[in-house]
KENULUM-761319 format. One record per atom (N, C-alpha, C): y, z, x; residue in one letter; atom name. Coordinates in pm, 1 decimal. Example, Ala and Ser with C-alpha at 12.3 -4.5 7.8 and 13.67 -1.06 7.14 Angstrom:
pt v=-569.0; w=780.0; u=1319.0; residu=A; atome=N
pt v=-450.0; w=780.0; u=1230.0; residu=A; atome=CA
pt v=-330.0; w=780.0; u=1320.0; residu=A; atome=C
pt v=-225.0; w=708.0; u=1285.0; residu=S; atome=N
pt v=-106.0; w=714.0; u=1367.0; residu=S; atome=CA
pt v=3.0; w=787.0; u=1290.0; residu=S; atome=C
END
This chain:
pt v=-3880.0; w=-9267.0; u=361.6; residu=X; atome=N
pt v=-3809.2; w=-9345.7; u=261.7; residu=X; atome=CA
pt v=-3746.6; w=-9257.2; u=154.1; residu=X; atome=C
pt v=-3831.0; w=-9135.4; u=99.6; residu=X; atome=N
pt v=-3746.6; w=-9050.5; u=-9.2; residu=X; atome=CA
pt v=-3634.8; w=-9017.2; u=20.5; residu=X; atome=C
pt v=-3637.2; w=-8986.7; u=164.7; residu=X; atome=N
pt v=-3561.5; w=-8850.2; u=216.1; residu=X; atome=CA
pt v=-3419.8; w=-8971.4; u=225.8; residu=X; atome=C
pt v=-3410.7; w=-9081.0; u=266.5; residu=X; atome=N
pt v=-3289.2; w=-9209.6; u=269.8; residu=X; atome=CA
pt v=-3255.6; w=-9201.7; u=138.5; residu=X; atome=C
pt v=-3368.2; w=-9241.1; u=23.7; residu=X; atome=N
pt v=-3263.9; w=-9226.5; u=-50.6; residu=X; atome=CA
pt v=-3241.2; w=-9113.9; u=-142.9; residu=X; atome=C
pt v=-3319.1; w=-9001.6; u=-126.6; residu=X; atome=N
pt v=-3212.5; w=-8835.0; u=-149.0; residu=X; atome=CA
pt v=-3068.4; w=-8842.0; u=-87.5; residu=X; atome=C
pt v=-3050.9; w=-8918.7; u=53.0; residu=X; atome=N
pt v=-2971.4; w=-8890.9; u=139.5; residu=X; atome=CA
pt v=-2836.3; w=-8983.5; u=36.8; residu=X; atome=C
pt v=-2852.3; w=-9140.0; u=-1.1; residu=X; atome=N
pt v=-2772.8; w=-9178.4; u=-57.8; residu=X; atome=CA
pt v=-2733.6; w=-9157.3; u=-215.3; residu=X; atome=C
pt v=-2829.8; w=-9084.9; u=-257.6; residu=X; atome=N
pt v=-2774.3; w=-9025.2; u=-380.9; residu=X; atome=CA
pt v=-2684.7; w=-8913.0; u=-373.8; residu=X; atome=C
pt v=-2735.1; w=-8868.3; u=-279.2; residu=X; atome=N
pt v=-2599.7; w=-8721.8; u=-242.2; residu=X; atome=CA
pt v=-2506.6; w=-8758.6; u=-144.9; residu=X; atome=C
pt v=-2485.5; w=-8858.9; u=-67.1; residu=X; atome=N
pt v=-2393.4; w=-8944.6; u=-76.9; residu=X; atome=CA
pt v=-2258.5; w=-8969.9; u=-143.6; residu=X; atome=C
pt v=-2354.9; w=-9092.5; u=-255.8; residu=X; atome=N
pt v=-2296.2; w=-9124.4; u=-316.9; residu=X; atome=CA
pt v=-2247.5; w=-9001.5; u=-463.3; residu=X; atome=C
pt v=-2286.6; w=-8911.3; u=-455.6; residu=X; atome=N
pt v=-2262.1; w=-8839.1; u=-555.0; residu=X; atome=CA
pt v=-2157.3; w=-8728.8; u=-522.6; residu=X; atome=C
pt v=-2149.1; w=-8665.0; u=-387.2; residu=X; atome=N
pt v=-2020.8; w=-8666.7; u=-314.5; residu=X; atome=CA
pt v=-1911.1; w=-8746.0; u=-340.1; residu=X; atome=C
pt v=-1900.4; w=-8811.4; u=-295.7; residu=X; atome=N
pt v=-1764.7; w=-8972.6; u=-290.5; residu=X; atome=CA
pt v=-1723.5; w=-8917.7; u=-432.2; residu=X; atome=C
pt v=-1816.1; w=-8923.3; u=-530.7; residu=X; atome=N
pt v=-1753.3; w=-8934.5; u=-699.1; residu=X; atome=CA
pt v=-1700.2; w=-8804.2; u=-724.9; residu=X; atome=C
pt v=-1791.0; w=-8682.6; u=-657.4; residu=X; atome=N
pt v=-1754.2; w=-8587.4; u=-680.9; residu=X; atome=CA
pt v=-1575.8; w=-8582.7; u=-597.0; residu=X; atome=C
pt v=-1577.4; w=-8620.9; u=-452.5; residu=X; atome=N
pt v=-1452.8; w=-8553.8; u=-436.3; residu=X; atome=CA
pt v=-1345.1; w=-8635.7; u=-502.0; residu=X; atome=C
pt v=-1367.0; w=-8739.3; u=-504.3; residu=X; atome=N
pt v=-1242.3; w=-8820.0; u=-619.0; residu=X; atome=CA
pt v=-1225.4; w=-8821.1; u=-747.2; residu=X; atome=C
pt v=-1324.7; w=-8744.8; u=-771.4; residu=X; atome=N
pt v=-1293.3; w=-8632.6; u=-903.2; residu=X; atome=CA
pt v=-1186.9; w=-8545.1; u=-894.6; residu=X; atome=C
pt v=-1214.3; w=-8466.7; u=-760.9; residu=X; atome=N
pt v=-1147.2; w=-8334.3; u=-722.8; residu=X; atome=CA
pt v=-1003.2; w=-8368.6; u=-698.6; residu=X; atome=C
pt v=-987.4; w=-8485.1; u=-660.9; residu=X; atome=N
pt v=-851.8; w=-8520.6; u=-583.9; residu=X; atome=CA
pt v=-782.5; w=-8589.0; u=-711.3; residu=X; atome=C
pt v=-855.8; w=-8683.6; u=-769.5; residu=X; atome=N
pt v=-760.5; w=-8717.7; u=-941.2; residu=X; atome=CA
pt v=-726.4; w=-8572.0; u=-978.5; residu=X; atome=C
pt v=-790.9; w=-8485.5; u=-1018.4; residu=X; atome=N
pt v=-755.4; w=-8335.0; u=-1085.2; residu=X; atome=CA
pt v=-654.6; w=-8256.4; u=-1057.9; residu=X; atome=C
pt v=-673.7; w=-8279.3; u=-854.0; residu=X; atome=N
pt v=-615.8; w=-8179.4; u=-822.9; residu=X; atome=CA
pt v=-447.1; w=-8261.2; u=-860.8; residu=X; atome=C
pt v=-460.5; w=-8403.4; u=-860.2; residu=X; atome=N
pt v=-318.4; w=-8448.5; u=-808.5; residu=X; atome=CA
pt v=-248.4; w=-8434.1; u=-967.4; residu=X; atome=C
pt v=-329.8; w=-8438.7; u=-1058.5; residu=X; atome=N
pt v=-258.8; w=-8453.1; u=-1203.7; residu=X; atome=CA
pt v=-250.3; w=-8307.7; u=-1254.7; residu=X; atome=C
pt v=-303.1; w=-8203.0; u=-1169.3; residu=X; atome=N
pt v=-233.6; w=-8065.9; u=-1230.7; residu=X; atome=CA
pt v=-171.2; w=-8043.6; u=-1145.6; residu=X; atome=C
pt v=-120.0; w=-8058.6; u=-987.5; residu=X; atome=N
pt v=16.4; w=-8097.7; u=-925.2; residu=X; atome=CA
pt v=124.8; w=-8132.5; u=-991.5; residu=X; atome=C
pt v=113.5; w=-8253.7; u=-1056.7; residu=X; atome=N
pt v=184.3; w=-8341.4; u=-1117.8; residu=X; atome=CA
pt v=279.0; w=-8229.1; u=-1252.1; residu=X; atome=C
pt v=132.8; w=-8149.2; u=-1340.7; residu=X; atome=N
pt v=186.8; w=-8123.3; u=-1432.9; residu=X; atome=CA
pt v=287.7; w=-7992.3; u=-1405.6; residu=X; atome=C
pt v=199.4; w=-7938.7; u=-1321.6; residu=X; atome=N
pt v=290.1; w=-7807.7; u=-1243.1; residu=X; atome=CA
pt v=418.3; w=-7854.5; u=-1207.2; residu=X; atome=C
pt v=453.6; w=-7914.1; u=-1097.5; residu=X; atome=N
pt v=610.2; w=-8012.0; u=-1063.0; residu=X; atome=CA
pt v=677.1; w=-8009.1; u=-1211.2; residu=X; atome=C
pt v=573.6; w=-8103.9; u=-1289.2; residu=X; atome=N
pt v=725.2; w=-8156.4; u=-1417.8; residu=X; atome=CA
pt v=769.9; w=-7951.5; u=-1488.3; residu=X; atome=C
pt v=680.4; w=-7884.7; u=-1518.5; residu=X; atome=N
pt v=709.0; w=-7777.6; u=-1538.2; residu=X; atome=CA
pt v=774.2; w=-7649.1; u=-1451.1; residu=X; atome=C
pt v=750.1; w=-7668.0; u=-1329.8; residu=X; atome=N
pt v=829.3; w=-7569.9; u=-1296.1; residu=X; atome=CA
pt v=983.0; w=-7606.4; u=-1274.6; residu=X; atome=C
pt v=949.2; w=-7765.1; u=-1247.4; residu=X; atome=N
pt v=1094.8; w=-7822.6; u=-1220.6; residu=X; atome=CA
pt v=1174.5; w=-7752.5; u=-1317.7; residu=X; atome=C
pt v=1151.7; w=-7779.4; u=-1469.1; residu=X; atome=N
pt v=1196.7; w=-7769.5; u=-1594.4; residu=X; atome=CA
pt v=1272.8; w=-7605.0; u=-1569.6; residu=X; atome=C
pt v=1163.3; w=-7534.4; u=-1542.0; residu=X; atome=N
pt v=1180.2; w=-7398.6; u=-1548.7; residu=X; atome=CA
pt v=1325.8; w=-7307.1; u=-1445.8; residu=X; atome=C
pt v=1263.3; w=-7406.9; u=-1314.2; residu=X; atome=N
pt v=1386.4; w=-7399.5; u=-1236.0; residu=X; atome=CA
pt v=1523.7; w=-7432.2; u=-1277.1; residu=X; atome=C
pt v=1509.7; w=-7549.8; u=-1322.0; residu=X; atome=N
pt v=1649.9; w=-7588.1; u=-1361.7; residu=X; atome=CA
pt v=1752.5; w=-7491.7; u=-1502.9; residu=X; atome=C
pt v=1571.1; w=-7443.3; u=-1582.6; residu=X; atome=N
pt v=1685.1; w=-7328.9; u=-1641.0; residu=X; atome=CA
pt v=1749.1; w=-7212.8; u=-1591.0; residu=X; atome=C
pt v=1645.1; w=-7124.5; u=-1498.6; residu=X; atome=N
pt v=1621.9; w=-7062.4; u=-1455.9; residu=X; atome=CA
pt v=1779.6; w=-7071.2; u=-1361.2; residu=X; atome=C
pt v=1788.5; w=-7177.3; u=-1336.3; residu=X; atome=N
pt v=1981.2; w=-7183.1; u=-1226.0; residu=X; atome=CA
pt v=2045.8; w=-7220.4; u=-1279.1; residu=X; atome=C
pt v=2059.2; w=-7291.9; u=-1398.8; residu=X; atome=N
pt v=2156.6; w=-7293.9; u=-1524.0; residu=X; atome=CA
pt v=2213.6; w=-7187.3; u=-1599.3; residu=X; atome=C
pt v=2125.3; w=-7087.2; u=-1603.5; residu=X; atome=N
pt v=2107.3; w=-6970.8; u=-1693.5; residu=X; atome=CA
pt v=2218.7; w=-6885.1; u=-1537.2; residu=X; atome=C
pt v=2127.0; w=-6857.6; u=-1445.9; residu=X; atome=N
pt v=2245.1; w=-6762.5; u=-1342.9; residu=X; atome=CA
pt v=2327.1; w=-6867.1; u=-1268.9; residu=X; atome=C
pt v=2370.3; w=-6936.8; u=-1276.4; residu=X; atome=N
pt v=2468.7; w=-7024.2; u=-1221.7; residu=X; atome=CA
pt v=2581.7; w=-6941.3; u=-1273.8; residu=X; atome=C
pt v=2591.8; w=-6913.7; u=-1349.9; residu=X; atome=N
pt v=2726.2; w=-6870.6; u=-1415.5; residu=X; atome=CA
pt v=2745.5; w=-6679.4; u=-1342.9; residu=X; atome=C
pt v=2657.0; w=-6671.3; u=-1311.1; residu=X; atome=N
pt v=2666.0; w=-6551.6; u=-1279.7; residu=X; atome=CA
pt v=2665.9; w=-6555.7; u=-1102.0; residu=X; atome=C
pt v=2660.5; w=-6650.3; u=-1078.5; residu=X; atome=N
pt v=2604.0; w=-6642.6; u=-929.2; residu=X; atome=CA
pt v=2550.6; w=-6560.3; u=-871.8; residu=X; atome=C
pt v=2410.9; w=-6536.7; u=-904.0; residu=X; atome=N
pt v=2363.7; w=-6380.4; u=-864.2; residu=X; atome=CA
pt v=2200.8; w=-6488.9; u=-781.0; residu=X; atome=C
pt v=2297.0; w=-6507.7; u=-621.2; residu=X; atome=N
pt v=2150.6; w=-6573.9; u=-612.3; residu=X; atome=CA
pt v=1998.7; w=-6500.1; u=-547.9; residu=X; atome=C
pt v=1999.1; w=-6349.9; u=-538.4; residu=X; atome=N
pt v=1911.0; w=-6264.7; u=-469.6; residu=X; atome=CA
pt v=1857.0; w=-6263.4; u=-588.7; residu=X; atome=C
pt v=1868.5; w=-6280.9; u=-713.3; residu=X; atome=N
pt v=1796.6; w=-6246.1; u=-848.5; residu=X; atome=CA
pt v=1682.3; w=-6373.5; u=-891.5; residu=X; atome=C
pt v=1789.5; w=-6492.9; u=-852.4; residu=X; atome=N
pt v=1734.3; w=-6649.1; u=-828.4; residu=X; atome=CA
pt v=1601.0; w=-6655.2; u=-719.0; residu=X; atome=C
pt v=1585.6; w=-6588.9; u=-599.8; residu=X; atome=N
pt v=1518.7; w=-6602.3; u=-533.5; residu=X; atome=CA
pt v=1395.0; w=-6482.1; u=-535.8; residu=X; atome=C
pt v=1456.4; w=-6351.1; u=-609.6; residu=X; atome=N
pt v=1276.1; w=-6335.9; u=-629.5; residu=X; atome=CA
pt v=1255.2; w=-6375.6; u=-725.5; residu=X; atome=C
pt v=1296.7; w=-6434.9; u=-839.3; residu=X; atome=N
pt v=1198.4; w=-6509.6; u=-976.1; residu=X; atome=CA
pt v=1139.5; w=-6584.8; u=-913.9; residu=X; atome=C
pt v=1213.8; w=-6723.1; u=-819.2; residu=X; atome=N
pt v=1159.7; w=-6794.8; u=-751.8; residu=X; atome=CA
pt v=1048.8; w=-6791.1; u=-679.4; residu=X; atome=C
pt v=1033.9; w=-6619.7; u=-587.3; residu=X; atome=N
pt v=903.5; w=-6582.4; u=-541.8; residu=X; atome=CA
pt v=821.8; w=-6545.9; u=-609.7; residu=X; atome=C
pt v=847.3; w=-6485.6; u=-750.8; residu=X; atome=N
pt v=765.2; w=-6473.6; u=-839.1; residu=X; atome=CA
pt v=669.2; w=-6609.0; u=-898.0; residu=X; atome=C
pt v=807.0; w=-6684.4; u=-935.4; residu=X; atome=N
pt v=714.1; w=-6803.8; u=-986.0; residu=X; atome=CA
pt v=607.8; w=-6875.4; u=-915.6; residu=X; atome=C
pt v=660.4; w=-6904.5; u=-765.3; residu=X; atome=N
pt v=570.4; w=-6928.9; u=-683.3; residu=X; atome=CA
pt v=402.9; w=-6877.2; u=-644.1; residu=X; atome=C
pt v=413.1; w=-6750.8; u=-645.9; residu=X; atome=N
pt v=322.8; w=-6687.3; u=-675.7; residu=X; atome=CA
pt v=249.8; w=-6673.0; u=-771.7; residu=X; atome=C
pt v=334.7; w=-6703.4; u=-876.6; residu=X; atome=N
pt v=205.2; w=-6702.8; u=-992.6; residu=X; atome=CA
pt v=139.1; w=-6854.2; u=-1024.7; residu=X; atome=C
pt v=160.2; w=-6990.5; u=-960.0; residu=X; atome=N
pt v=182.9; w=-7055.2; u=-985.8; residu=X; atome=CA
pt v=62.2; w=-7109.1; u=-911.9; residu=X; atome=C
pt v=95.7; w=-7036.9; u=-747.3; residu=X; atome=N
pt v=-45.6; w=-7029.0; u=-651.7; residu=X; atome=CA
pt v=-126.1; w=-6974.2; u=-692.9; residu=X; atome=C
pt v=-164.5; w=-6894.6; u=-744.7; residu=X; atome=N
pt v=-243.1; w=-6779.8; u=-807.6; residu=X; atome=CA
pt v=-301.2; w=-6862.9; u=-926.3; residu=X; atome=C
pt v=-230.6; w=-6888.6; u=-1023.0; residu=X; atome=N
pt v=-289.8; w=-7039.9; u=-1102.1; residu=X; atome=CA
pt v=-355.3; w=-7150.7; u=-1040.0; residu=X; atome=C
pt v=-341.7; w=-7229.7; u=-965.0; residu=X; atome=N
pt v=-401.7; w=-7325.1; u=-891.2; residu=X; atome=CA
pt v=-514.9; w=-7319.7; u=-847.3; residu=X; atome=C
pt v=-516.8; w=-7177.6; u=-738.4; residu=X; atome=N
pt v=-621.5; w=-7149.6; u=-720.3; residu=X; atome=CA
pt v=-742.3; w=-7146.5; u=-813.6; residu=X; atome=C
pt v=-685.5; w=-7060.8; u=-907.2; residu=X; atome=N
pt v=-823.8; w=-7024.2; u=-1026.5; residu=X; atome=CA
pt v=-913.6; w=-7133.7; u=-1077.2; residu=X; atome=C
pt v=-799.6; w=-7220.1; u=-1123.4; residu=X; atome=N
pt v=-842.5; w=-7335.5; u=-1163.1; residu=X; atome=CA
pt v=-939.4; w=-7459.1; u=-1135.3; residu=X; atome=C
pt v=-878.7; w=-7424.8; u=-990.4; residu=X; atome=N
pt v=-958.6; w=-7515.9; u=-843.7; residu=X; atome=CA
pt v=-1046.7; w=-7460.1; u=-821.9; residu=X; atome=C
pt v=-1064.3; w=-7314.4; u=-790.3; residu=X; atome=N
pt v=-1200.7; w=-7263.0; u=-812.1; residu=X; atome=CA
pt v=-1290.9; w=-7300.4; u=-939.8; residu=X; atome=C
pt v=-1251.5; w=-7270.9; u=-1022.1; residu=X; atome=N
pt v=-1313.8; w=-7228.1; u=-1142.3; residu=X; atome=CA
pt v=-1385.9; w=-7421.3; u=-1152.0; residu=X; atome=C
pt v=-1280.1; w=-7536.6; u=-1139.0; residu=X; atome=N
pt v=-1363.2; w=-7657.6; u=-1150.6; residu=X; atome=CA
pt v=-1475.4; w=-7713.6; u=-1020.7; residu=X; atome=C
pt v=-1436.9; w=-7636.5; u=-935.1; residu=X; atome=N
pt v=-1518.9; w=-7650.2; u=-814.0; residu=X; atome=CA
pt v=-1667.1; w=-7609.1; u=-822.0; residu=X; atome=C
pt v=-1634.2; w=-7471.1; u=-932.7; residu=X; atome=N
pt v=-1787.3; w=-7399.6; u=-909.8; residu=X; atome=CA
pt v=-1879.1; w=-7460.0; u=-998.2; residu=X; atome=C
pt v=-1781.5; w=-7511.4; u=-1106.1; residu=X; atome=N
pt v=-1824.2; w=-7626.9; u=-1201.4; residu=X; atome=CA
pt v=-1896.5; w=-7735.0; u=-1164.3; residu=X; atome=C
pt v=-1828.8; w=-7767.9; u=-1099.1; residu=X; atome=N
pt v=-1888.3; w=-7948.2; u=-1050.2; residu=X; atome=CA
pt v=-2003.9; w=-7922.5; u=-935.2; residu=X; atome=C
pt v=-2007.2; w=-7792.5; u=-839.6; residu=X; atome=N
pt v=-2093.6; w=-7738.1; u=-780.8; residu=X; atome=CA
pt v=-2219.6; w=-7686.5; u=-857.5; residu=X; atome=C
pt v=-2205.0; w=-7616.4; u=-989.5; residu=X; atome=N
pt v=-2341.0; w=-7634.3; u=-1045.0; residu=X; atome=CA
pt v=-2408.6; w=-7757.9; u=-1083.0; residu=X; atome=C
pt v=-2301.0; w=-7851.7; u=-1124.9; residu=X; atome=N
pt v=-2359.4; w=-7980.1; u=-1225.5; residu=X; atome=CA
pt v=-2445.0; w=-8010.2; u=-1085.9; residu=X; atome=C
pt v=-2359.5; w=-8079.1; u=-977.8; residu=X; atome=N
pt v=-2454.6; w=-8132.4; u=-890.7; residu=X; atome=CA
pt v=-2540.6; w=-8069.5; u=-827.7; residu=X; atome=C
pt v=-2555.6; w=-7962.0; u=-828.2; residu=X; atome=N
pt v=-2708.9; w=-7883.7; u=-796.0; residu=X; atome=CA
pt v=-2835.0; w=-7903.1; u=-862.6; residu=X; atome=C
pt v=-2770.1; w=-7879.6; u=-1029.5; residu=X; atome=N
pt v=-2896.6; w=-7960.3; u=-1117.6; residu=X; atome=CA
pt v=-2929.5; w=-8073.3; u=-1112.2; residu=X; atome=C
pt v=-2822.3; w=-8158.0; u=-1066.1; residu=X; atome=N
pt v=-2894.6; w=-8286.3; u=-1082.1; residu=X; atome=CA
pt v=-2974.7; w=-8347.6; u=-964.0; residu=X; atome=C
pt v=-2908.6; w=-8281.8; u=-861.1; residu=X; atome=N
pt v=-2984.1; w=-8280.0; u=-721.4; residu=X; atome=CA
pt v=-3104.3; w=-8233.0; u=-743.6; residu=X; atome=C
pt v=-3164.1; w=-8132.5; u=-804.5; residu=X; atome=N
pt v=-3284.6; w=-8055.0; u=-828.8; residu=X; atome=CA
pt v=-3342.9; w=-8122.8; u=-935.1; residu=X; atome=C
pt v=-3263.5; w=-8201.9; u=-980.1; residu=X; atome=N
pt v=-3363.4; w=-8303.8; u=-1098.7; residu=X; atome=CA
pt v=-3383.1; w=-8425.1; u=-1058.8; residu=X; atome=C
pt v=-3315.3; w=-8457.0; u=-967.0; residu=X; atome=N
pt v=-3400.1; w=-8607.7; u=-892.0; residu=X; atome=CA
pt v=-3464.9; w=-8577.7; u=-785.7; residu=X; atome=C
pt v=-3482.8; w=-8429.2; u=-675.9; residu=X; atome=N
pt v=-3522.1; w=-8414.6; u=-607.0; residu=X; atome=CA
pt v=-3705.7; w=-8402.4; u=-688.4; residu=X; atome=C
pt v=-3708.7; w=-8358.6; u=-791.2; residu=X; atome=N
pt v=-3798.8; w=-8334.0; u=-839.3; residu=X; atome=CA
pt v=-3895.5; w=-8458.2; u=-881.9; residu=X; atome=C
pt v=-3814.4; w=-8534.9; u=-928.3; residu=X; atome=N
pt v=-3839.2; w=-8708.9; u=-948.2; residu=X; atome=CA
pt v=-3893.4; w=-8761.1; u=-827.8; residu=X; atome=C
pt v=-3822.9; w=-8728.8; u=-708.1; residu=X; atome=N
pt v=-3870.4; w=-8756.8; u=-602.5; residu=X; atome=CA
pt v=-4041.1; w=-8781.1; u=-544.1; residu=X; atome=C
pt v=-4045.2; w=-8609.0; u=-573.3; residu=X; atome=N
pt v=-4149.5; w=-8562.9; u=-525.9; residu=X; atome=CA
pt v=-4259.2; w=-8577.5; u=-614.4; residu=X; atome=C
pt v=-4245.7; w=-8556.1; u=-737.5; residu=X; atome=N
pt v=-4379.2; w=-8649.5; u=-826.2; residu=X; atome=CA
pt v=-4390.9; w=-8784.3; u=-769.2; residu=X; atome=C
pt v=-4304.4; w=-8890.9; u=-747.3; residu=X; atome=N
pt v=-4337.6; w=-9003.3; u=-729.8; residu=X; atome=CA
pt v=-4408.2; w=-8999.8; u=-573.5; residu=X; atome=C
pt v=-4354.9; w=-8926.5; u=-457.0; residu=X; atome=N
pt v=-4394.7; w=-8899.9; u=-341.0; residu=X; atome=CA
pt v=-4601.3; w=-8888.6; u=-370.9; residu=X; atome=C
pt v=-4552.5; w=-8749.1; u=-496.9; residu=X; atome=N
pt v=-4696.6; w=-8727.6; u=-453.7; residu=X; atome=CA
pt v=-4842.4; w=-8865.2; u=-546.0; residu=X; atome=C
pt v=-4735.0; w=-8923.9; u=-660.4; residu=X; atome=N
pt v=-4832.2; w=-9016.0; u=-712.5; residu=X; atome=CA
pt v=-4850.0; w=-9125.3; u=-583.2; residu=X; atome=C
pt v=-4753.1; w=-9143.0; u=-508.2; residu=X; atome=N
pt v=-4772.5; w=-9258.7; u=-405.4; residu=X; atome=CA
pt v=-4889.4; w=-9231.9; u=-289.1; residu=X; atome=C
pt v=-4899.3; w=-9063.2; u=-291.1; residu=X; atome=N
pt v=-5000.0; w=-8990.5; u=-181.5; residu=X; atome=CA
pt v=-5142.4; w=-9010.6; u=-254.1; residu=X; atome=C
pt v=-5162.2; w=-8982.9; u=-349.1; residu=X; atome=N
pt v=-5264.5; w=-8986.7; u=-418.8; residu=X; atome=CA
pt v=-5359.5; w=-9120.4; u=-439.1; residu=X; atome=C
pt v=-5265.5; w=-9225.2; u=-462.8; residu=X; atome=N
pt v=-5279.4; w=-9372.0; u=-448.5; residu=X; atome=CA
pt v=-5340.2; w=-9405.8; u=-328.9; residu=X; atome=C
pt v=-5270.7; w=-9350.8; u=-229.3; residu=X; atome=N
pt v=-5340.9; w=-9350.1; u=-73.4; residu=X; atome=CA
pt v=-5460.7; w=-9323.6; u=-31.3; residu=X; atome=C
pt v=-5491.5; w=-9240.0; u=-108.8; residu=X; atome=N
pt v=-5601.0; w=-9132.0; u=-72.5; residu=X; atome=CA
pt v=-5689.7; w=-9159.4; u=-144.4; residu=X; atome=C
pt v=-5669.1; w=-9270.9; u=-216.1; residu=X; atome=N
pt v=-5814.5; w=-9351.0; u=-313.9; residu=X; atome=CA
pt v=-5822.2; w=-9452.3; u=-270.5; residu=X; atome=C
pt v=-5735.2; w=-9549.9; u=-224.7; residu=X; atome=N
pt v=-5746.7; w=-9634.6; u=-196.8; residu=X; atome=CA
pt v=-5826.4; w=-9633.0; u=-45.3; residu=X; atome=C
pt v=-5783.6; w=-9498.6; u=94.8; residu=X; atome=N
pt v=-5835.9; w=-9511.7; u=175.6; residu=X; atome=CA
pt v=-5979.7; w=-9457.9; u=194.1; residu=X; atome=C
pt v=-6013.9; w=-9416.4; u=53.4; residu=X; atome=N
pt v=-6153.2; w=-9380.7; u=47.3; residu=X; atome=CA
pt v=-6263.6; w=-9468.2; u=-12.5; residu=X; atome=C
pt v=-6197.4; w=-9592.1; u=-51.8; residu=X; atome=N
pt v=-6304.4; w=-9678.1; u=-110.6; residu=X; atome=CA
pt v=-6337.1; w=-9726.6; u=0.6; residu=X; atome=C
END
């Protein structure tokens, strides 16, 4: 019976966790798009006039790159985050668990000795 519901607390604590991950990931998507858009559009406004488009396309690889390189960190960095929280808390109800496991053993073991 513990071990069912260890099983649906980490479960259910998954589910929250990854739709955490996926709101986050989609609204710093979001904010990235409205900003690089921005950036782009100066960025070919500014050499439009010059038509120099080999200059356009490594900023472009630049930006890209730094942009991945951002994402990543970030995604890491909240991942390892939300990977500690739920470790502690896993280790703090697992712990809950097992006191109650063992008060329920103990109960047993008086009761089958009277």
């Amino acid at each position: 019976m513990p071990f069912l519901a260890l099983t649906a607390v980490f479960l259910f604590i998954s589910s929250v966790l990854f739709i955490e991950i996926a709101t986050m990931w989609s609204n710093l998507r979001q904010k990235i798009s409205d900003k690089f858009s921005v950036r782009v559009t100066r960025i070919i406004n500014d050499f439009n006039a010059k038509n120099n488009t080999l200059k356009i396309e490594n900023i472009f690889s630049k930006l890209i790159t730094e942009i991945n390189t951002k994402i990543a960190n970030k995604l890491s960095a909240h991942i390892s985050e939300i990977n500690s929280t739920f470790t502690a808390k896993l280790s703090k109800n697992n712990n809950k668990l097992t006191t109650e496991i063992k008060k329920i053993n103990t109960h047993d073991v008086e009761y089958a000795s009277e």
